[in-house]
Backbone bond lengths (Angstrom), bond angles and torsions (degrees), N, CA, C in turn:
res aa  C-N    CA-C-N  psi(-1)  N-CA   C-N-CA  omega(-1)  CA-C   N-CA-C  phi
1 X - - - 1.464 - - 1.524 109.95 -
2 X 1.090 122.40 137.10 1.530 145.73 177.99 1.973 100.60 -53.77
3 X 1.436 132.94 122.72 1.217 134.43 174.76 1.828 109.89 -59.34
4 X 1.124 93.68 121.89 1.467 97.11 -176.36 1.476 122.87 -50.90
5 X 1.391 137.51 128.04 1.051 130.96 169.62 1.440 117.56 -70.54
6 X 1.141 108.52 126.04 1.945 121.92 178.00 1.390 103.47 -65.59
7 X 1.450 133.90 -5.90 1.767 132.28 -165.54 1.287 84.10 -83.17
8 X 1.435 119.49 -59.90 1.490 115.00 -136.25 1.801 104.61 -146.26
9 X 1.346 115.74 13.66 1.709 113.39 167.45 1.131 118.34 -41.13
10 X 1.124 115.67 136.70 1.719 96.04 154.88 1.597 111.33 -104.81
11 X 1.778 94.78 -169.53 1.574 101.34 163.50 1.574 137.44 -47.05
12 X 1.260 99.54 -47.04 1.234 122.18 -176.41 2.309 101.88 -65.67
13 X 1.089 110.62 -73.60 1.416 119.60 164.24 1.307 105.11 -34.73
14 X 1.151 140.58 -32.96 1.610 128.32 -150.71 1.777 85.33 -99.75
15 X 1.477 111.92 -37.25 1.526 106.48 -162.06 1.685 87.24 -85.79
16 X 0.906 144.19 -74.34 1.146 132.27 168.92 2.081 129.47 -1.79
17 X 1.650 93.05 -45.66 1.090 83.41 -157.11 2.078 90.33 -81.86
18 X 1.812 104.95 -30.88 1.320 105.72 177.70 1.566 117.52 -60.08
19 X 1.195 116.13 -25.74 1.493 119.13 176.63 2.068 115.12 -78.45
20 X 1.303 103.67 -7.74 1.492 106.30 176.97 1.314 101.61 -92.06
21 X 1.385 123.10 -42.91 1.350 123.97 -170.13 1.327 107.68 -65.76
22 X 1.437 113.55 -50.74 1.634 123.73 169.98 1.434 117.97 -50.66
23 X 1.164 122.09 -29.34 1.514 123.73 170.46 1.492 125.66 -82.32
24 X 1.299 102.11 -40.97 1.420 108.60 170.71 1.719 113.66 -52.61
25 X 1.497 109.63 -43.00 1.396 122.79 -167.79 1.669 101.48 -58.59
26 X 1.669 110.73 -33.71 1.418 114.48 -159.13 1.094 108.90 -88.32
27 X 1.557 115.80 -26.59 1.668 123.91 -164.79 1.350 97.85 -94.71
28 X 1.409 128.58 -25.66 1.464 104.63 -172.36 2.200 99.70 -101.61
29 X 1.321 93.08 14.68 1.818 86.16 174.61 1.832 100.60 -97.81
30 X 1.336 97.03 -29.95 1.491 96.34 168.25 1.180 138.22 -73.79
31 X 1.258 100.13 31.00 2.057 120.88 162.92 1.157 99.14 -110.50
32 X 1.488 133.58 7.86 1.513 114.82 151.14 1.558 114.26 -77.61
33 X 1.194 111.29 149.81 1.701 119.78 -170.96 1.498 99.99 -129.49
34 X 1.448 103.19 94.84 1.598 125.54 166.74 1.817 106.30 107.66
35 X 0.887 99.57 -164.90 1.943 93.65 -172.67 1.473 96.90 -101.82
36 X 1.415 112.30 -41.15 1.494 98.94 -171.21 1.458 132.87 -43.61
37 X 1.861 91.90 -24.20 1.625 97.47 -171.30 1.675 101.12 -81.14
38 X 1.309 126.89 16.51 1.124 130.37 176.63 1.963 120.54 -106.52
39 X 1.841 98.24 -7.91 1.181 83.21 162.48 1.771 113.45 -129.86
40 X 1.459 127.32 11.06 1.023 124.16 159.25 1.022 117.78 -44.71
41 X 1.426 128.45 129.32 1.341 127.18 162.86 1.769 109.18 -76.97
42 X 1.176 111.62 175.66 1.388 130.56 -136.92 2.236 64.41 -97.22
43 X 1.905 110.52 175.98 1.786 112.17 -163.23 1.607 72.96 -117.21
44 X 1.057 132.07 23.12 1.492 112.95 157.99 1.039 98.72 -112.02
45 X 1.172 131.93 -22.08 1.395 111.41 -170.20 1.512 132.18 100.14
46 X 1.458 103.49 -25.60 1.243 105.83 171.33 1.209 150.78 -137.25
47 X 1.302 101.72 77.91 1.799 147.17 -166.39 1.593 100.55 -145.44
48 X 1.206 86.91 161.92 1.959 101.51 159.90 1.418 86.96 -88.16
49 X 1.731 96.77 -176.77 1.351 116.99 149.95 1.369 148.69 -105.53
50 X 1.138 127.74 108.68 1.519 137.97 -163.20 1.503 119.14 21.05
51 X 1.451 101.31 -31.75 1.494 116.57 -173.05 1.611 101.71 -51.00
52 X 1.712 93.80 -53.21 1.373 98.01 -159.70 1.851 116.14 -75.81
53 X 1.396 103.24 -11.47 1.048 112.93 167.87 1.186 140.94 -82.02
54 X 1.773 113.42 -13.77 1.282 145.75 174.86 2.170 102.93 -80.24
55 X 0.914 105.15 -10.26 1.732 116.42 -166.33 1.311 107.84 -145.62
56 X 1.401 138.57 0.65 1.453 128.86 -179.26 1.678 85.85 -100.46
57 X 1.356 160.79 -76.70 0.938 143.99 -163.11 1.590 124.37 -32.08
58 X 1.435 115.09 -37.10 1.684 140.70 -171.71 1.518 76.21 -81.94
59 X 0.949 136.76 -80.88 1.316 136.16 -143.47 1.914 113.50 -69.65
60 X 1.206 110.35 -22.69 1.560 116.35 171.22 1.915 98.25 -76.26
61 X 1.362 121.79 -30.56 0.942 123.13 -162.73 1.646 106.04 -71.43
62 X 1.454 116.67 -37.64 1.226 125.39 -163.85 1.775 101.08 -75.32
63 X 1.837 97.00 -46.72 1.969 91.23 -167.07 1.437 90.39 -84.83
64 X 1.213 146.82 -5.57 1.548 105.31 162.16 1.405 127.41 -93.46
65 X 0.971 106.20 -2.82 1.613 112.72 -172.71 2.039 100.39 -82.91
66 X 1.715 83.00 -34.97 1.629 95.97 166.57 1.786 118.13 -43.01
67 X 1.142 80.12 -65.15 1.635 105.04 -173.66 1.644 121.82 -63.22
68 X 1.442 100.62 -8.95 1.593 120.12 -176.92 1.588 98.13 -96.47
69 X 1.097 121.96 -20.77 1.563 127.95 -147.69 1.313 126.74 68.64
70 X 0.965 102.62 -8.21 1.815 105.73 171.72 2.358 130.56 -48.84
71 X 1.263 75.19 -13.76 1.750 96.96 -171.06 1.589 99.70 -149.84
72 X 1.293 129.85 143.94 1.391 141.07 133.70 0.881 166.10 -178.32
73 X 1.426 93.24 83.24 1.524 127.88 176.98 1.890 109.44 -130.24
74 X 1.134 127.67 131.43 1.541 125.55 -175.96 1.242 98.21 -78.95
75 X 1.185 99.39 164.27 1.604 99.33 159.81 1.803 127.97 -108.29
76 X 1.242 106.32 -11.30 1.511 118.52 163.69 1.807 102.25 -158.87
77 X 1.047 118.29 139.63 1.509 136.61 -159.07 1.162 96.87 -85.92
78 X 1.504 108.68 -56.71 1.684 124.35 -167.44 2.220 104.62 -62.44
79 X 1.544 99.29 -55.75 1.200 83.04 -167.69 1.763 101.46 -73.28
80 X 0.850 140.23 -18.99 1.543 144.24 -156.94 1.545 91.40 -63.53
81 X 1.684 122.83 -54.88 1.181 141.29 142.46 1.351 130.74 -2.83
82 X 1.662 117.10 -77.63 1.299 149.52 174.43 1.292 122.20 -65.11
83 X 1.598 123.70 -19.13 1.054 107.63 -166.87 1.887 86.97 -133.33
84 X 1.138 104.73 -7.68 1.542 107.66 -172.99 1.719 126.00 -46.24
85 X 1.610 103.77 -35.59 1.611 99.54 -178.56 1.278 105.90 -134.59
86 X 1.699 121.02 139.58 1.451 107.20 -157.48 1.507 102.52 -101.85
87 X 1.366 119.78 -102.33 1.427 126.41 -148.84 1.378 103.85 -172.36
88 X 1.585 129.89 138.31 1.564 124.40 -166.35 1.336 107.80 -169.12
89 X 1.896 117.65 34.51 1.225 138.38 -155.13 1.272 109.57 -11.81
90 X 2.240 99.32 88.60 1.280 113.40 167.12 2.102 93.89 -123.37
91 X 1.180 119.81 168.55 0.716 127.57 169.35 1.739 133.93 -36.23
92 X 1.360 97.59 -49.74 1.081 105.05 -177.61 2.079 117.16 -88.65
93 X 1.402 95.77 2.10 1.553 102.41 -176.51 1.714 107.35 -73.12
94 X 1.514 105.07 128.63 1.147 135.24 -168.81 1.731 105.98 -61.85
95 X 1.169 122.91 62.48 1.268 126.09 -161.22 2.508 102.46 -85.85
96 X 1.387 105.42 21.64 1.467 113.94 -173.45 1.873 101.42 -88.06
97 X 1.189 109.02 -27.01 1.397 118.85 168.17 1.318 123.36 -51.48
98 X 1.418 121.56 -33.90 1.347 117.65 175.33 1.403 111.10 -81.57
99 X 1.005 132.56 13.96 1.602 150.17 168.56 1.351 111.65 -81.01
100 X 1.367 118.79 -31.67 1.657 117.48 -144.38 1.683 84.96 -126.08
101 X 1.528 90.34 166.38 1.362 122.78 -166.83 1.657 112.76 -80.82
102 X 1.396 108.90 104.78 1.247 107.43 -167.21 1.666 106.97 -82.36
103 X 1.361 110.08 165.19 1.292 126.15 174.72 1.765 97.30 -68.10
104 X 1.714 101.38 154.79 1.700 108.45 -171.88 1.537 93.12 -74.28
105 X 1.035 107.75 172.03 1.389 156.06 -157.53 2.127 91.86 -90.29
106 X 1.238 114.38 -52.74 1.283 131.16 153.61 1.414 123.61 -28.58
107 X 1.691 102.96 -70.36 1.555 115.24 -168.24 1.886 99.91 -72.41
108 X 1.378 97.75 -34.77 1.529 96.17 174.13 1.944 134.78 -71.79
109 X 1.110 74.75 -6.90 1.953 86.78 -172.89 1.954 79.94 -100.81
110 X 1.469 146.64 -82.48 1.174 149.43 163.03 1.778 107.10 -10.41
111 X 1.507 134.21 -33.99 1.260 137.14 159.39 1.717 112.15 -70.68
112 X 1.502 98.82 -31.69 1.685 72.18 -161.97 2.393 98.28 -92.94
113 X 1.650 94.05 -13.84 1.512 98.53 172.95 1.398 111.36 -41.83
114 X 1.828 114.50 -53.13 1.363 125.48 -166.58 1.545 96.78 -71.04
115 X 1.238 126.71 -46.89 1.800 132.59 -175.94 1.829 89.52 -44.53
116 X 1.462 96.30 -73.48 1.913 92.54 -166.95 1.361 96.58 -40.13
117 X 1.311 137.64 -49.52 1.324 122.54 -149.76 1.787 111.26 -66.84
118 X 1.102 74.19 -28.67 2.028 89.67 -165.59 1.593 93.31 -53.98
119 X 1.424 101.16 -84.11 1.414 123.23 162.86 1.446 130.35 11.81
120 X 1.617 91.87 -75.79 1.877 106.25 174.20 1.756 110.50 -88.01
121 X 1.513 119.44 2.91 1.202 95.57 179.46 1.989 98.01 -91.26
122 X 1.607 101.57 -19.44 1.457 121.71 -177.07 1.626 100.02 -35.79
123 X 1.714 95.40 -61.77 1.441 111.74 -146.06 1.369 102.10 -84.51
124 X 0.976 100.67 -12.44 2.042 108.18 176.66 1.784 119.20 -68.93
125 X 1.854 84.95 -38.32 1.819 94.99 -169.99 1.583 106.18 -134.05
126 X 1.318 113.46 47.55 1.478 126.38 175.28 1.434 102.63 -95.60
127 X 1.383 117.01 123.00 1.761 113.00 -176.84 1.639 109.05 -68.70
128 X 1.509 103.83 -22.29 1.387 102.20 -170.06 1.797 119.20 -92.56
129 X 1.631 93.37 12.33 1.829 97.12 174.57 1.517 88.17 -116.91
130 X 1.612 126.58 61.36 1.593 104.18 -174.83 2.071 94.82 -111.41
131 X 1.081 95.78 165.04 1.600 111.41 178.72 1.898 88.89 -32.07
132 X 0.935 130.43 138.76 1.862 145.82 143.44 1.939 90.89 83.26
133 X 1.228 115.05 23.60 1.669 100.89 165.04 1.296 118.13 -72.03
134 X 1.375 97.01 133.49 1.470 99.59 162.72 1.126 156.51 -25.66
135 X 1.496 146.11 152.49 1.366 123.62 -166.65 1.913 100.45 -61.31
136 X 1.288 97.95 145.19 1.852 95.39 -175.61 1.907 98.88 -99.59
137 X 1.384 116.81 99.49 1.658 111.83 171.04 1.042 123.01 -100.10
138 X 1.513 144.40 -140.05 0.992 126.24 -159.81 1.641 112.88 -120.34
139 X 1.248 104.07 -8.86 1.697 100.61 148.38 1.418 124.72 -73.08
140 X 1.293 118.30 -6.53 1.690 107.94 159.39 1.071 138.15 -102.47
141 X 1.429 109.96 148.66 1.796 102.92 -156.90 1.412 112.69 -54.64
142 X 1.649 117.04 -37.22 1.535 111.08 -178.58 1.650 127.33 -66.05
143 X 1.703 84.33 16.58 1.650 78.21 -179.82 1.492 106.15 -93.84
144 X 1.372 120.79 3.57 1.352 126.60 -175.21 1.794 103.38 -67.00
145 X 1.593 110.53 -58.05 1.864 123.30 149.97 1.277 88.88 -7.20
146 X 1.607 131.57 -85.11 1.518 100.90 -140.71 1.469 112.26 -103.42
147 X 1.707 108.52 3.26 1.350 112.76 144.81 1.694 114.48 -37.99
148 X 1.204 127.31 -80.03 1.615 139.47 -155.88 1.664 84.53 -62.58
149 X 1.338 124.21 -49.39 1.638 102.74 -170.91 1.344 132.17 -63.33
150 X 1.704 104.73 -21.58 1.717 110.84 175.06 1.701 95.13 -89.17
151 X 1.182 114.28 -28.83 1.929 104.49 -170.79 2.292 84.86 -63.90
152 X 1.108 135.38 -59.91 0.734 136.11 -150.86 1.540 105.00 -56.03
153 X 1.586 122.05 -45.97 1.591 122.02 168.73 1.094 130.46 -64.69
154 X 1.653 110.99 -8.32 1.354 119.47 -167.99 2.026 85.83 -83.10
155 X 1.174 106.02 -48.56 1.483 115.86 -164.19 1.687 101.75 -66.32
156 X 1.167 109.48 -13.05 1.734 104.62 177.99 1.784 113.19 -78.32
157 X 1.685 106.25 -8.94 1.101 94.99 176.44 1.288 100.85 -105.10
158 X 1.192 142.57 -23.03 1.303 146.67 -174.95 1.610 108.65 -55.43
159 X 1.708 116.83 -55.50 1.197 120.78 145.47 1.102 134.79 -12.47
160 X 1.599 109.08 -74.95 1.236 111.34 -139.19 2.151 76.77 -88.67
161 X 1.087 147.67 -3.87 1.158 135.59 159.27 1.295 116.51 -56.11
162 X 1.906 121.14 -51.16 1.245 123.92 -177.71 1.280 113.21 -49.38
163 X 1.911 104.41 -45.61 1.713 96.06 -177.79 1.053 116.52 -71.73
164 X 1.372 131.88 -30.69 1.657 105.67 170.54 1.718 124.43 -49.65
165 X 1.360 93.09 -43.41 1.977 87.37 -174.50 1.409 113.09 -83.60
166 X 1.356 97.00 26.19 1.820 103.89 162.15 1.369 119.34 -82.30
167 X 1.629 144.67 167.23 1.157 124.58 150.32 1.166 141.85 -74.67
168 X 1.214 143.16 138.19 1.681 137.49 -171.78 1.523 127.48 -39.31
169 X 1.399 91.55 -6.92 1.910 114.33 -161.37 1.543 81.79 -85.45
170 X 1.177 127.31 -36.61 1.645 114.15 -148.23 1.513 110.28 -114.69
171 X 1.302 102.13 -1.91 2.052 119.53 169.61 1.011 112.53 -113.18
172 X 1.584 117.99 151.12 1.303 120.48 170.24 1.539 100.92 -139.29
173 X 1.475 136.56 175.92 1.524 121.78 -170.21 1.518 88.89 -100.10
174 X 1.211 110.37 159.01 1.340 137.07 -172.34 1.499 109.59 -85.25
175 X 1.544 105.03 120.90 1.696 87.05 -168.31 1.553 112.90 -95.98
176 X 1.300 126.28 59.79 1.668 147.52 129.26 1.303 131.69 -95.23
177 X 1.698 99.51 -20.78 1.667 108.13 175.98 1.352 108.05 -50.22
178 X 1.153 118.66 162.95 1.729 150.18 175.88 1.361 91.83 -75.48
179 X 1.653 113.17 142.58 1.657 106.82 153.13 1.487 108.54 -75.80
180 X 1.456 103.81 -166.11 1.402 101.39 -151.35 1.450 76.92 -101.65
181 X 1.300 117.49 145.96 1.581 142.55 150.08 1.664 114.08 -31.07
182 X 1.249 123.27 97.52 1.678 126.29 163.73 1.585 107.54 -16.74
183 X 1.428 137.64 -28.57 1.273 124.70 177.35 1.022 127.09 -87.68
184 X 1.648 105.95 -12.66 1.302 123.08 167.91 2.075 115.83 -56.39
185 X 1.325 88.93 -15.54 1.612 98.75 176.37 1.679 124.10 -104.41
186 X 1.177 100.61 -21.14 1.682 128.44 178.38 1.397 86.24 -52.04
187 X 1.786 99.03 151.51 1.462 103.57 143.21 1.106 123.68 -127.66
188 X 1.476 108.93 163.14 1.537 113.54 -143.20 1.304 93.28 -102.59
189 X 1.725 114.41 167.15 1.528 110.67 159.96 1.754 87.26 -128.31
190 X 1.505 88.27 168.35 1.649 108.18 166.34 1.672 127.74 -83.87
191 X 1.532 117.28 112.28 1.401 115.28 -165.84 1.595 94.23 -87.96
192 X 1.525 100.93 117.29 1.666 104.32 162.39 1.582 114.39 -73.69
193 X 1.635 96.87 116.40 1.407 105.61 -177.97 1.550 108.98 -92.01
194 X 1.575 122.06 153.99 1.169 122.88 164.14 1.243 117.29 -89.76
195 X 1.500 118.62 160.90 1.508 110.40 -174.97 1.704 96.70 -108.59
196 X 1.178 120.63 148.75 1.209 148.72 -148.31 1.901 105.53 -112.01
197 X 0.832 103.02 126.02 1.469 110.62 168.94 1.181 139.53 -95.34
198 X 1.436 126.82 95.79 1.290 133.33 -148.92 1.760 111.99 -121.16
199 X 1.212 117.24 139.11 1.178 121.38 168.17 1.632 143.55 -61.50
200 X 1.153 111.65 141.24 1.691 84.68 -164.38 1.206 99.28 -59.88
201 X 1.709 126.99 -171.20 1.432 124.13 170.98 1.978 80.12 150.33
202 X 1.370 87.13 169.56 1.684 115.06 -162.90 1.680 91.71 -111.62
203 X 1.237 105.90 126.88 1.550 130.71 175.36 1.518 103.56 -100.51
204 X 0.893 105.17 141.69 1.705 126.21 149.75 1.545 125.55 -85.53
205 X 1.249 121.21 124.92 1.160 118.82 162.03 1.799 136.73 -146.98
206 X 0.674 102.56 165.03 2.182 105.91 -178.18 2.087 76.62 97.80
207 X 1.548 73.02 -162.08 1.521 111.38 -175.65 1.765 106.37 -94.40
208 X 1.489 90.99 154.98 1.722 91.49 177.95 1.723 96.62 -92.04
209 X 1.855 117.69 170.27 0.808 120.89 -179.83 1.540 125.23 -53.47
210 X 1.670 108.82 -44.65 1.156 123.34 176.04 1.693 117.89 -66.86
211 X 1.184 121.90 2.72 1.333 122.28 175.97 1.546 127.34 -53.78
212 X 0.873 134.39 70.59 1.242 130.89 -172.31 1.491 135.27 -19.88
213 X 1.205 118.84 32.86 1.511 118.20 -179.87 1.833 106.18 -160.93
214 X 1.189 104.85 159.06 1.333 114.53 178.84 1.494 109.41 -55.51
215 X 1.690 91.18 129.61 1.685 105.91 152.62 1.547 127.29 -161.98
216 X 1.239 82.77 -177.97 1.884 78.32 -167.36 1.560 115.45 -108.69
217 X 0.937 117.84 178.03 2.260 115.42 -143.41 1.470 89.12 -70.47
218 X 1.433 121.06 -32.25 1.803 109.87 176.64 1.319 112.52 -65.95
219 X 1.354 126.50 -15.12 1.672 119.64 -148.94 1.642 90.55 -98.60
220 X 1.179 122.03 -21.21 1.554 125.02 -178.91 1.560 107.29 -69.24
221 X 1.373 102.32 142.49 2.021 123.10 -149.03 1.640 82.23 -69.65
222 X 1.068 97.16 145.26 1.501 128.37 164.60 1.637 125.99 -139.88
223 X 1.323 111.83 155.88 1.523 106.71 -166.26 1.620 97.27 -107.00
224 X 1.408 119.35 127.31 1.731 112.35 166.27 1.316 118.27 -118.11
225 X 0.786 105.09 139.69 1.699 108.53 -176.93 1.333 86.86 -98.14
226 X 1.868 107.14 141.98 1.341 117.62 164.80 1.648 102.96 -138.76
C-alpha cells in the first residue's frame, strides 16, 4: 500500500492502511508451528524471540499514543514495560531477557486484541483525522498514528529475517501467503555493468521537511557532497 499522505488521508485510508500493517504482522507470525517456536531465541543470540516481536509493535503503539495524549490509561504496566525497547546488536542492548520466562503466546495475542481495539476506535473518532484536516506534521499528536504504523513495517522485516534462520521443522507457509512469483523459478544470469563516470558535485537526499507524509530523522533531505 502507497504511505498515506498527511495533506489529504482520510479516515477510511488511514484505517486501511493500519489494518494492512496489522495483518501482515499476524499472517507472517503465523508460520510459526507450535508456541515453542515463539520463544527460542534466534543461535546468534542477538535478537529477542518472536514472542517479543509478536507484542513489541502493540506495545510501542499504546506508550506513544500515551505520551502524545491521545490515550490514558495502559492496558498492562508490566508488558508496556517488557516489551517496550528491543535489541539492534549494540553493546549496551539488554540481551538478559532471552533467559527469562516469557509471557504465553495467549496473554500476548489477548494484549494486542485490546491494542487493535484502542487503535481503530482512536482512528475512527480522532477530530484531527476528520474530512479537510490539515496537513498532520510532527508537532501533532496524531502524528504519533503514523509513527506505530511505519515502526510496525520496519518490524515485518526484522521478522520475517528471524524466520528464515529458523528450522523448517518449526514453520509452515501461511495459508494467505501469495504463491511464489514464476521468476522465483527462472534462472538468472549476471548483467556485467559498466561503471559510469560522474562528476564530483553535491547530491540531495531523504525528503524535504514539507513533504507530506511520515518520516523518520534520517529520511529528512540532506546535502552530500561526493
Amino acid at each position: 500500500m502507497p504511505i498515506p499522505n498527511l495533506a489529504t488521508c482520510t479516515r477510511h485510508e488511514i484505517l486501511d492502511y493500519f489494518d494492512n500493517g496489522w495483518l501482515i504482522t499476524e499472517v507472517l507470525l503465523s508460520a510459526l508451528q507450535g508456541e515453542r517456536a515463539f520463544f527460542d531465541p534466534p543461535y546468534h543470540q542477538l535478537r529477542h524471540p518472536l514472542i517479543f516481536y509478536l507484542c513489541h509493535p502493540a506495545v510501542l503503539y499504546i506508550n506513544k499514543l500515551r505520551l502524545a495524549g491521545l490515550i490514558h490509561e495502559s492496558i498492562d504496566p508490566y508488558f508496556e514495560q517488557l516489551f517496550e525497547t528491543g535489541v539492534d546488536e549494540m553493546s549496551w542492548d539488554d540481551m538478559s531477557k532471552n533467559e527469562m520466562d516469557w509471557p504465553s503466546v495467549r496473554e500476548v495475542v489477548e494484549y494486542r486484541r485490546s491494542t487493535y481495539k484502542i487503535v481503530r476506535e482512536l482512528i475512527e473518532t480522532l477530530p484531527a483525522l476528520e474530512d479537510g484536516h490539515p496537513p498532520i506534521t510532527m508537532d501533532n499528536p496524531a502524528w504519533a498514528l503514523f509513527l506505530g504504523f511505519e515502526h510496525e513495517r520496519i518490524h515485518m522485516e526484522t521478522s520475517s529475517v528471524l524466520l528464515q534462520e529458523l528450522p523448517l521443522s518449526v514453520l509452515r507457509r501461511p495459508e494467505p501467503w501469495p504463491k511464489l512469483h514464476p521468476s522465483a523459478f527462472a534462472e538468472s544470469q549476471t548483467v556485467e555493468n559498466e561503471l559510469i563516470a560522474v562528476s564530483s558535485k553535491t547530491v540531495t537526499l531523504g525528503k524535504p521537511w514539507e513533504e507530506p507524509c511520515f518520516g523518520w530523522d534520517n529520511e529528512v533531505r540532506v546535502d552530500v557532497p561526493y
